[in-house]
Biotite code that builds the C-alpha atoms (Angstrom):
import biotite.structure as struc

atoms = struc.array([
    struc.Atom([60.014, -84.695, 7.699], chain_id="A", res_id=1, res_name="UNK", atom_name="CA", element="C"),
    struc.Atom([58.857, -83.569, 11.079], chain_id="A", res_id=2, res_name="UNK", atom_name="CA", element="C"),
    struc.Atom([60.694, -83.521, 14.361], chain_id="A", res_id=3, res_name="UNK", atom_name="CA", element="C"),
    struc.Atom([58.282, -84.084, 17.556], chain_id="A", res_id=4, res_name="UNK", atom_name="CA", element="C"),
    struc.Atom([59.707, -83.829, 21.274], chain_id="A", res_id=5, res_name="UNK", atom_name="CA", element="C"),
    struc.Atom([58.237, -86.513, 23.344], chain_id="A", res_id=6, res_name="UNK", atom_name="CA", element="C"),
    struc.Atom([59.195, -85.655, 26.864], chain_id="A", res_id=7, res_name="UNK", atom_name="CA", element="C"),
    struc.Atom([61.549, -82.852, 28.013], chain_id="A", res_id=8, res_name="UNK", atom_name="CA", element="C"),
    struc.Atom([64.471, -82.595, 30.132], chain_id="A", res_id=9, res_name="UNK", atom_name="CA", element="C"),
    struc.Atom([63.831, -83.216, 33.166], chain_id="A", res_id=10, res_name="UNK", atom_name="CA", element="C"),
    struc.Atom([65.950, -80.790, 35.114], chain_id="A", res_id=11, res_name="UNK", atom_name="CA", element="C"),
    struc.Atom([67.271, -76.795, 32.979], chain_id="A", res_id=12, res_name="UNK", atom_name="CA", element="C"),
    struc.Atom([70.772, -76.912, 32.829], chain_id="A", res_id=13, res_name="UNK", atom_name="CA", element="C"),
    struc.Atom([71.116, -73.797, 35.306], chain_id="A", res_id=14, res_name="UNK", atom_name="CA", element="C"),
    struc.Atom([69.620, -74.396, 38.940], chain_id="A", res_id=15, res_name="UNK", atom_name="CA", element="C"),
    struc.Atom([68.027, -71.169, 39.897], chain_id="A", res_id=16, res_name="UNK", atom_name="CA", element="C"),
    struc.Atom([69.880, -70.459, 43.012], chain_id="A", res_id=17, res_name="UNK", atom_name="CA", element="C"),
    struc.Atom([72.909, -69.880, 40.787], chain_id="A", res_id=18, res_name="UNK", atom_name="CA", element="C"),
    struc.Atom([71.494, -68.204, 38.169], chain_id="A", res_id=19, res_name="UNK", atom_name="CA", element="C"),
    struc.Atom([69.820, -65.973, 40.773], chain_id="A", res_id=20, res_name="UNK", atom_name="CA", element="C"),
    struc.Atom([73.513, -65.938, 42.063], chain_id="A", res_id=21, res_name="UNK", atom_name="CA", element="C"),
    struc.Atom([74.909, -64.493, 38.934], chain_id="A", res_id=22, res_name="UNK", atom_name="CA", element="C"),
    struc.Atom([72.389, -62.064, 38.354], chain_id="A", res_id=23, res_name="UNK", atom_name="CA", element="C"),
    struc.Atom([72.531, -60.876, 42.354], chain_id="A", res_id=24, res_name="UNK", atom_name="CA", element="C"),
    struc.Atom([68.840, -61.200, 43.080], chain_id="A", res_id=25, res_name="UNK", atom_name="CA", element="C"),
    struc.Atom([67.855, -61.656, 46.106], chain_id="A", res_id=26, res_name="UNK", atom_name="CA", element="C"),
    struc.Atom([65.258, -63.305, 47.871], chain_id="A", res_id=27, res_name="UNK", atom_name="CA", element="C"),
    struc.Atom([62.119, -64.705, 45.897], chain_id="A", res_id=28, res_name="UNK", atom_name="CA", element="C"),
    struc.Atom([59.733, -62.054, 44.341], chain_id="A", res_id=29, res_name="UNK", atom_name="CA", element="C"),
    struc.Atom([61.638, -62.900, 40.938], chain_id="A", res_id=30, res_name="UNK", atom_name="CA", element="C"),
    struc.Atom([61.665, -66.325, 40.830], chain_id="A", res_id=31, res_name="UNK", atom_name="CA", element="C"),
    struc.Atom([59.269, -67.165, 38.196], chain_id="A", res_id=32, res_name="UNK", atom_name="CA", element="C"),
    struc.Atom([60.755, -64.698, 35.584], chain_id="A", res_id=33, res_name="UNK", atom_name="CA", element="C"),
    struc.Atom([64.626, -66.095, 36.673], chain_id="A", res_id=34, res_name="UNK", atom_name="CA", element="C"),
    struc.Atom([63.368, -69.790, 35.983], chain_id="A", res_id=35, res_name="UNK", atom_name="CA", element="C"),
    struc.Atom([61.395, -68.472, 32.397], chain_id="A", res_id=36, res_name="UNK", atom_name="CA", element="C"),
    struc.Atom([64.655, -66.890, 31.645], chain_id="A", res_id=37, res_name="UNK", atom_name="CA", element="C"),
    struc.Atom([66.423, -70.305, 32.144], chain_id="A", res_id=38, res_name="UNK", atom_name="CA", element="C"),
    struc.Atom([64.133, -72.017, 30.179], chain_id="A", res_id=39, res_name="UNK", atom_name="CA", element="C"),
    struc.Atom([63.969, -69.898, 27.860], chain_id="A", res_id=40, res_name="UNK", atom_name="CA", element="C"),
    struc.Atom([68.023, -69.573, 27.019], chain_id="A", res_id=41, res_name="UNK", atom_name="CA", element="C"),
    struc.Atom([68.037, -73.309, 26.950], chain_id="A", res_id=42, res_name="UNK", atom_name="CA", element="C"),
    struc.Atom([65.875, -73.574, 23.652], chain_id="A", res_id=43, res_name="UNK", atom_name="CA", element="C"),
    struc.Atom([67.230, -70.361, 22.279], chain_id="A", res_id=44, res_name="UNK", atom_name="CA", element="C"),
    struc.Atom([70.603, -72.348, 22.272], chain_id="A", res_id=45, res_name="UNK", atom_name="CA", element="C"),
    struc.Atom([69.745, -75.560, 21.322], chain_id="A", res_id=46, res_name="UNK", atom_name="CA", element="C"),
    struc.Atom([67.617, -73.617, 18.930], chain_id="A", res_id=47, res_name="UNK", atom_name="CA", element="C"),
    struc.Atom([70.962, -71.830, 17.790], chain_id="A", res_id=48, res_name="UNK", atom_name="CA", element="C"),
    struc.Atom([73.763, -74.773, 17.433], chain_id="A", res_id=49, res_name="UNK", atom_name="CA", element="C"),
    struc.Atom([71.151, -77.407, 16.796], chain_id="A", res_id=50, res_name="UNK", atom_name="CA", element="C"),
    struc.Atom([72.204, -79.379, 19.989], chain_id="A", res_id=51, res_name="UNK", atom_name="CA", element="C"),
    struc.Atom([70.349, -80.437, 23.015], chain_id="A", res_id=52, res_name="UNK", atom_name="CA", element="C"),
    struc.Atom([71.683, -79.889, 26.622], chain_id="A", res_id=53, res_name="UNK", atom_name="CA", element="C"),
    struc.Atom([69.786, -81.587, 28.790], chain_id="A", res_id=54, res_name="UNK", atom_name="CA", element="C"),
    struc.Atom([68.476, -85.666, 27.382], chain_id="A", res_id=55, res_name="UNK", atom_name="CA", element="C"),
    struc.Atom([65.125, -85.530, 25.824], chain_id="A", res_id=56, res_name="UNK", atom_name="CA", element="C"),
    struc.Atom([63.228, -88.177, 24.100], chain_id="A", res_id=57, res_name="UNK", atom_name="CA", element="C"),
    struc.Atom([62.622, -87.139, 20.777], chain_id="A", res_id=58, res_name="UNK", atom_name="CA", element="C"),
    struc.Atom([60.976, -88.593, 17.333], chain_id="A", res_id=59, res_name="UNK", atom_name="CA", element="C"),
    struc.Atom([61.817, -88.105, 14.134], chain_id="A", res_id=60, res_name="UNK", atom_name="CA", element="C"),
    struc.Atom([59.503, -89.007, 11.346], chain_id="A", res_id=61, res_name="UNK", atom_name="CA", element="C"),
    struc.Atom([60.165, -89.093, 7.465], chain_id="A", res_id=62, res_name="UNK", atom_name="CA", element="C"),
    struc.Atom([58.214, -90.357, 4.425], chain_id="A", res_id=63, res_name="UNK", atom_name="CA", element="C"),
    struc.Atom([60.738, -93.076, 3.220], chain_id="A", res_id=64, res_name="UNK", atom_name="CA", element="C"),
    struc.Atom([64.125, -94.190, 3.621], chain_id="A", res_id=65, res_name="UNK", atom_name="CA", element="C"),
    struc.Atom([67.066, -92.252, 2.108], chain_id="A", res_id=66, res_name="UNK", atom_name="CA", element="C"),
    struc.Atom([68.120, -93.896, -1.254], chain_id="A", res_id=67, res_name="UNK", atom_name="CA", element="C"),
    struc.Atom([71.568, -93.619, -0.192], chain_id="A", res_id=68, res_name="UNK", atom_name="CA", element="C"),
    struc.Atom([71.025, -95.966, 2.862], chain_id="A", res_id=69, res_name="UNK", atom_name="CA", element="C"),
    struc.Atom([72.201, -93.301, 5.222], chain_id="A", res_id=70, res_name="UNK", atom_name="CA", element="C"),
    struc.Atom([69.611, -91.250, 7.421], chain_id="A", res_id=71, res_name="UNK", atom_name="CA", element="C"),
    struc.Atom([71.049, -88.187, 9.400], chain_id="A", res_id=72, res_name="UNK", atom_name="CA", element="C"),
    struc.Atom([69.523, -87.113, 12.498], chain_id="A", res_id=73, res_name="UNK", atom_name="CA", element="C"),
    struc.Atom([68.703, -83.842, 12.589], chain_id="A", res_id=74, res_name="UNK", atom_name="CA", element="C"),
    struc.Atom([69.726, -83.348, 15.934], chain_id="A", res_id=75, res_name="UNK", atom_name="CA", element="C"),
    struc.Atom([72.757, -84.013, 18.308], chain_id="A", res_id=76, res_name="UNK", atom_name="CA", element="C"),
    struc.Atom([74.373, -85.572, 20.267], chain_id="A", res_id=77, res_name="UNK", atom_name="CA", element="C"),
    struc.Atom([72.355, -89.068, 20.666], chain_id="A", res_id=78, res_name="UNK", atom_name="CA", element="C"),
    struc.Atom([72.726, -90.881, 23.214], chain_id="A", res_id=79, res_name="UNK", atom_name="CA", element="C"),
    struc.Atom([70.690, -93.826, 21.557], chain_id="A", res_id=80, res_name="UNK", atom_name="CA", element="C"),
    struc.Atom([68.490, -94.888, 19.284], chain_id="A", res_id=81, res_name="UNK", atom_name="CA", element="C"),
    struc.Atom([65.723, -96.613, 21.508], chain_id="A", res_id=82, res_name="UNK", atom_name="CA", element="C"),
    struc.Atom([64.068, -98.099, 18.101], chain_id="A", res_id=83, res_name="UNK", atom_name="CA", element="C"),
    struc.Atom([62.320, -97.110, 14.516], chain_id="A", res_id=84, res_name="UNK", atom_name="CA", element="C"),
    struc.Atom([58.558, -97.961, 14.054], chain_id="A", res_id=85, res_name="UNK", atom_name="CA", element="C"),
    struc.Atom([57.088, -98.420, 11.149], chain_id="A", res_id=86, res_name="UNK", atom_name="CA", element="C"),
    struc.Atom([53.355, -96.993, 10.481], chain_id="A", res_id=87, res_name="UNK", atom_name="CA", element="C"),
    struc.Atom([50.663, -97.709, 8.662], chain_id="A", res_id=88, res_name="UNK", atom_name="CA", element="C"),
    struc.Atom([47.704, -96.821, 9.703], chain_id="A", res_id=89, res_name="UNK", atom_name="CA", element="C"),
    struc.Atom([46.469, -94.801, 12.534], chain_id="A", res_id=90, res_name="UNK", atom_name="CA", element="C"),
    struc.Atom([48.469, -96.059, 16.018], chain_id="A", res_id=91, res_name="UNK", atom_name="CA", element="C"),
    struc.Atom([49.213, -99.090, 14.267], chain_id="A", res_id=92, res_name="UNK", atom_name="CA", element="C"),
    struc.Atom([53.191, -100.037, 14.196], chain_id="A", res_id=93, res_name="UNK", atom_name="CA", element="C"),
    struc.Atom([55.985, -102.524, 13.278], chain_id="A", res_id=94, res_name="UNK", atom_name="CA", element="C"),
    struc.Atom([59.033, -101.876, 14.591], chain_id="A", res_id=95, res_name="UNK", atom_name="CA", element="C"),
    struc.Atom([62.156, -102.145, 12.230], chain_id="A", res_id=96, res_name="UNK", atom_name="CA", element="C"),
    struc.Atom([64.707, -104.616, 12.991], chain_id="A", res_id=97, res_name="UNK", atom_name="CA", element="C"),
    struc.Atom([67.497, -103.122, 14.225], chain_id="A", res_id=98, res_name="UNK", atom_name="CA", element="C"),
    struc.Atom([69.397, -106.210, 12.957], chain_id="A", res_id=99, res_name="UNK", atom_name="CA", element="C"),
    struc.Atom([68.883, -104.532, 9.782], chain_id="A", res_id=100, res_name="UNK", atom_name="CA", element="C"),
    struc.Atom([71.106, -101.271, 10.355], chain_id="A", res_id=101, res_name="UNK", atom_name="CA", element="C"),
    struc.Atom([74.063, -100.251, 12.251], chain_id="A", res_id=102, res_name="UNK", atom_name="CA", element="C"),
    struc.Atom([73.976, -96.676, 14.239], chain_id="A", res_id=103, res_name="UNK", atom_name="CA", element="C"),
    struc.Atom([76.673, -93.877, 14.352], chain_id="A", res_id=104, res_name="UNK", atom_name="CA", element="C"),
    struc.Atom([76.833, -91.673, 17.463], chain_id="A", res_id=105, res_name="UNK", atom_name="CA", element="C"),
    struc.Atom([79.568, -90.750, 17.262], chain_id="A", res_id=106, res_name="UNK", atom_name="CA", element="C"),
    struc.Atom([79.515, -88.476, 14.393], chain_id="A", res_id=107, res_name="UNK", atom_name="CA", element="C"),
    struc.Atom([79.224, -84.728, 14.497], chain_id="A", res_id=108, res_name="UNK", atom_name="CA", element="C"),
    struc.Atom([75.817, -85.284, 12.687], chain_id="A", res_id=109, res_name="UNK", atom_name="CA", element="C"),
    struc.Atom([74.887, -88.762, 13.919], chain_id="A", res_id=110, res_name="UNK", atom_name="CA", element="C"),
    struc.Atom([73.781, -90.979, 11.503], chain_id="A", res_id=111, res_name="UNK", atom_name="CA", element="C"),
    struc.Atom([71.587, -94.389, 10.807], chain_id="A", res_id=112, res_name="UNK", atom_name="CA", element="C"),
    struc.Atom([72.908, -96.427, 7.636], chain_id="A", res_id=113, res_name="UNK", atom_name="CA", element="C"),
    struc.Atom([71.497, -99.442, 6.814], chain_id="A", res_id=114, res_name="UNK", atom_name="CA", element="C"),
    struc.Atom([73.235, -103.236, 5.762], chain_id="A", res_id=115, res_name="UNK", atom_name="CA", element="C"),
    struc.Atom([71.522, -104.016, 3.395], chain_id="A", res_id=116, res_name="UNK", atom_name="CA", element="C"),
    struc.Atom([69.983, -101.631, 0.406], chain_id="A", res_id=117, res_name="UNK", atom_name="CA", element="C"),
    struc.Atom([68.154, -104.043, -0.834], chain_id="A", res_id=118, res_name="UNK", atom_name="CA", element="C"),
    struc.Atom([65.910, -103.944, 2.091], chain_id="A", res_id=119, res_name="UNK", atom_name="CA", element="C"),
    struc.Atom([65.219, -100.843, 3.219], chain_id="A", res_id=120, res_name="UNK", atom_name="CA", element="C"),
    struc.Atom([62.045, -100.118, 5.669], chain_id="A", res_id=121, res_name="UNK", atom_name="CA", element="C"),
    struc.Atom([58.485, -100.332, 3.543], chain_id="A", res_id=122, res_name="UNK", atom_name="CA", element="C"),
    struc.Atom([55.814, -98.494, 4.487], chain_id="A", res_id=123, res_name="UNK", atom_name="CA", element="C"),
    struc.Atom([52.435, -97.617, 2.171], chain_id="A", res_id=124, res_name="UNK", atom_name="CA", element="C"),
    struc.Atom([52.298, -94.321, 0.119], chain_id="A", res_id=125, res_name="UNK", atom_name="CA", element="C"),
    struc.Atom([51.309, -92.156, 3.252], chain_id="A", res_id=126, res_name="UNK", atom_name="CA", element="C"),
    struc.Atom([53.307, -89.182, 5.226], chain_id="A", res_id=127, res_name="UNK", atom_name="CA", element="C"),
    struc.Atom([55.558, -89.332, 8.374], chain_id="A", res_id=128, res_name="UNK", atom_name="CA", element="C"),
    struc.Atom([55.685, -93.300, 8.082], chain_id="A", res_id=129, res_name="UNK", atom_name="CA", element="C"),
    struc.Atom([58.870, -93.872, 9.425], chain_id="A", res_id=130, res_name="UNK", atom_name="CA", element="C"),
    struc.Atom([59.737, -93.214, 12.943], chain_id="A", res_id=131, res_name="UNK", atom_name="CA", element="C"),
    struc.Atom([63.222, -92.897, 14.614], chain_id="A", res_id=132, res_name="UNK", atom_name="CA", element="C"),
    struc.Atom([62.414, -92.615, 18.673], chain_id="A", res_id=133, res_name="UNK", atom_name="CA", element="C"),
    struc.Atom([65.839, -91.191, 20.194], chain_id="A", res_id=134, res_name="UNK", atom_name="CA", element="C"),
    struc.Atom([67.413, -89.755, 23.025], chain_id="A", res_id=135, res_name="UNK", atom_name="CA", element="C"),
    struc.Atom([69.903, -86.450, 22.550], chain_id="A", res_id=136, res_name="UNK", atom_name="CA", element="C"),
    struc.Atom([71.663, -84.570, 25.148], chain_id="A", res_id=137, res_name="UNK", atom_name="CA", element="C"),
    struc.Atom([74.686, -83.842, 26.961], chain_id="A", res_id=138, res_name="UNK", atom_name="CA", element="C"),
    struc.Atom([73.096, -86.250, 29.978], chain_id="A", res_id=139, res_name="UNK", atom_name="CA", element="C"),
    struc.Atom([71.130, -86.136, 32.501], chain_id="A", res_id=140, res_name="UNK", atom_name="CA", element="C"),
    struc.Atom([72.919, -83.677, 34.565], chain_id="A", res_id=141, res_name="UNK", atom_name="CA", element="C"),
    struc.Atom([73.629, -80.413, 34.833], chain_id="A", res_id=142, res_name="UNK", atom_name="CA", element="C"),
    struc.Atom([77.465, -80.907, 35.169], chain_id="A", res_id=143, res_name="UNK", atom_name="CA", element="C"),
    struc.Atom([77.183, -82.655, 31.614], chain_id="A", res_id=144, res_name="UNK", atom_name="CA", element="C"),
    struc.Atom([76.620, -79.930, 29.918], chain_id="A", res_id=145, res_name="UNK", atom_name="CA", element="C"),
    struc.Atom([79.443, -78.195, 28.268], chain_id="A", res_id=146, res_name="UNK", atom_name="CA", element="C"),
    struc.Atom([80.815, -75.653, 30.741], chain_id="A", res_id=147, res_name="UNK", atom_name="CA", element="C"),
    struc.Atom([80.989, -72.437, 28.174], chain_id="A", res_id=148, res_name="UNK", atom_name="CA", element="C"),
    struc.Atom([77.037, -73.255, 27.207], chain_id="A", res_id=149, res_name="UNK", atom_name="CA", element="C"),
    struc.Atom([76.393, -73.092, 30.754], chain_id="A", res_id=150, res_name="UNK", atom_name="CA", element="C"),
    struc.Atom([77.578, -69.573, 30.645], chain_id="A", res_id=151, res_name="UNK", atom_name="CA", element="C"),
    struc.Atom([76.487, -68.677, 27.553], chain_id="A", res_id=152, res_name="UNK", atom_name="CA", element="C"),
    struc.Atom([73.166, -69.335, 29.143], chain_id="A", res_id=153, res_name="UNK", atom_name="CA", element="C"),
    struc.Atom([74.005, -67.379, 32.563], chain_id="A", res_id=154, res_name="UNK", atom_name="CA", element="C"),
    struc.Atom([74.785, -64.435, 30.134], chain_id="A", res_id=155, res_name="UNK", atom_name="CA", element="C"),
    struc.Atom([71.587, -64.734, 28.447], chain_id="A", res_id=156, res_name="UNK", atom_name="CA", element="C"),
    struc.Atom([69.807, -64.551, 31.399], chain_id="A", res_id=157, res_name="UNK", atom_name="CA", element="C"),
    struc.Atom([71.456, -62.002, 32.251], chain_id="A", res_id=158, res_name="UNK", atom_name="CA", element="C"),
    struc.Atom([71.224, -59.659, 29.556], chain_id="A", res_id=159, res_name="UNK", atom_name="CA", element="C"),
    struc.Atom([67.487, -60.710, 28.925], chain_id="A", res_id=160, res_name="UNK", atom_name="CA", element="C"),
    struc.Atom([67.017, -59.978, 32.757], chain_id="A", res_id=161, res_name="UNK", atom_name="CA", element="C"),
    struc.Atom([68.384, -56.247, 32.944], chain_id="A", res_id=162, res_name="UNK", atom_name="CA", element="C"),
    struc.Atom([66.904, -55.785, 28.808], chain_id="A", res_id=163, res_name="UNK", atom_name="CA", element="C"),
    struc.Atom([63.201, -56.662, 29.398], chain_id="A", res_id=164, res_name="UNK", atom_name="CA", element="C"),
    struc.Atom([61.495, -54.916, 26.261], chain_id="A", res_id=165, res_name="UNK", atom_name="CA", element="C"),
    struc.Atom([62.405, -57.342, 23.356], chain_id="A", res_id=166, res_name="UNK", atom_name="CA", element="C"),
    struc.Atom([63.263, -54.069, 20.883], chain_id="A", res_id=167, res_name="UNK", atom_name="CA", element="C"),
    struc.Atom([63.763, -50.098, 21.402], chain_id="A", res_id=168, res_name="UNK", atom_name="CA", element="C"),
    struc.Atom([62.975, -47.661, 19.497], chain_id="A", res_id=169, res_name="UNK", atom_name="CA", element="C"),
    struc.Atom([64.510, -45.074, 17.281], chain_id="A", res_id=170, res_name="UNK", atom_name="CA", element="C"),
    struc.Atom([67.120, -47.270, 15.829], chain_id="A", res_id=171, res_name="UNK", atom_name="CA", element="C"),
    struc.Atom([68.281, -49.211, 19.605], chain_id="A", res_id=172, res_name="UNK", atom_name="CA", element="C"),
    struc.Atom([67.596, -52.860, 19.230], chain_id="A", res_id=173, res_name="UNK", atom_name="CA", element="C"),
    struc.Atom([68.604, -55.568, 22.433], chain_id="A", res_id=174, res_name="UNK", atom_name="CA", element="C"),
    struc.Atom([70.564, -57.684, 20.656], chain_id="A", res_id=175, res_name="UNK", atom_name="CA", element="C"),
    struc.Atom([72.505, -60.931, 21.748], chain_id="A", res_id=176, res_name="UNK", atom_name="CA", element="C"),
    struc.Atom([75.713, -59.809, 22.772], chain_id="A", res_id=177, res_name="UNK", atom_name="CA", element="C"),
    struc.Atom([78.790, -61.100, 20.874], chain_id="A", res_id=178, res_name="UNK", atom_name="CA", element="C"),
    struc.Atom([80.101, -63.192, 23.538], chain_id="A", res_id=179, res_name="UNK", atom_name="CA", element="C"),
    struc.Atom([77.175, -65.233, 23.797], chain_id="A", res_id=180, res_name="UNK", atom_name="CA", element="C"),
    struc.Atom([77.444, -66.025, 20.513], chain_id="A", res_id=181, res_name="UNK", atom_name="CA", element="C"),
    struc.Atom([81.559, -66.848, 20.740], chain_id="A", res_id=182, res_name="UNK", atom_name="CA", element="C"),
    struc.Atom([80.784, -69.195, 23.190], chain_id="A", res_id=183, res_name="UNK", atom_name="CA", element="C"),
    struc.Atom([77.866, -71.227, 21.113], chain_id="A", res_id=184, res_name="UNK", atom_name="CA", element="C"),
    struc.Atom([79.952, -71.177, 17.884], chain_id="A", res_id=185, res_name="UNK", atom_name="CA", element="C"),
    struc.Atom([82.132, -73.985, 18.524], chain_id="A", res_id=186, res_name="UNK", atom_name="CA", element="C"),
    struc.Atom([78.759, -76.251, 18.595], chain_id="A", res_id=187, res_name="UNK", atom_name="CA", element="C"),
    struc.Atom([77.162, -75.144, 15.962], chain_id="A", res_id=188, res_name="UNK", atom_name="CA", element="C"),
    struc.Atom([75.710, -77.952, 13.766], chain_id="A", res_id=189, res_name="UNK", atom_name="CA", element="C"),
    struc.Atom([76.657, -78.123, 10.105], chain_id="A", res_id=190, res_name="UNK", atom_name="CA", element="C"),
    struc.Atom([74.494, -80.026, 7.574], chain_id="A", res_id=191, res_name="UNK", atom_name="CA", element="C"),
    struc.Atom([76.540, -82.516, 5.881], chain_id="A", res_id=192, res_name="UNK", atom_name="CA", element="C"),
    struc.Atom([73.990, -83.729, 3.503], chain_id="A", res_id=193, res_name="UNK", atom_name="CA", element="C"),
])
């Protein structure tokens, strides 16, 4: 199983004038670092609940079909499946029918389950032949993200912004503060399977 991003959001979840804002920088000579430290609290929390803030196009490729008919995406939420291609060789493809399966989004871990178990998708005997394409996120905006992420993310730049070595030493370590993680632990992702 492998998970490839395909194209990234295409705006951070935090504009930098109000991250700068909340960390009371002014003017521009710290820019670059403020919009690395947006970046980078975006993937350390989608990293963290499993979830994805702002829609990406993603792929998600497996050897063969679960036997029990139901394939879980790995992450959430989807917006939609956009379709699943079937490889054989090289660049070559067939995409599945989507007549064939019926799609849960719904879910807290959304799912794909097919119709009919007798005919599941068939590839050959090679790796990573199956391919779901999809689209997770909150949206497209930054208002569509969950309101306490947001923050959780303002904090993070925050305390990554005043705590610039990543460790101390004798015995101080920078860790994430609690309340960060409070506010990500009502989306963490659970594996059902």
């Amino acid at each position: 199983m492998a998970l490839q991003l395909r194209s990234g959001p295409a705006i951070e979840p935090l504009s930098l004038v109000d991250t700068k804002n909340f960390l009371r920088v002014d003017g521009s000579d710290d820019d670059i670092l403020v919009a690395s430290l947006i970046a980078a609290a975006r993937v350390y929390i989608e990293t963290t609940i499993g979830k994805i803030l702002i829609n990406e196009n993603w792929s998600y490729f497996i050897d063969k079909w679960p036997t029990s008919g139901t394939l879980y995406l790995p992450l959430s939420p989807v917006q939609s499946i956009e379709e699943i291609r079937l490889h054989e060789n090289g660049e070559a493809y067939e995409v599945f029918d989507p007549t064939n399966y019926v799609v849960d989004l719904i879910s807290h871990q959304p799912r794909i389950k097919l119709i009919n178990l007798t005919a599941p998708p068939v590839t050959g005997a090679g790796l990573n032949q199956i391919e779901v394409r999809f689209a997770a996120g909150f949206g497209d905006l930054e208002s569509d993200v969950p309101e306490d992420l947001r923050q959780a993310m303002l904090m993070l730049c925050a305390h990554w912004y005043e705590q610039r070595e990543p460790v101390g030493f004798g015995g101080s370590f920078n860790e994430i503060p609690t309340t960060i993680t409070a506010l990500m632990n009502n989306y963490k992702s659970y594996r059902v399977q």
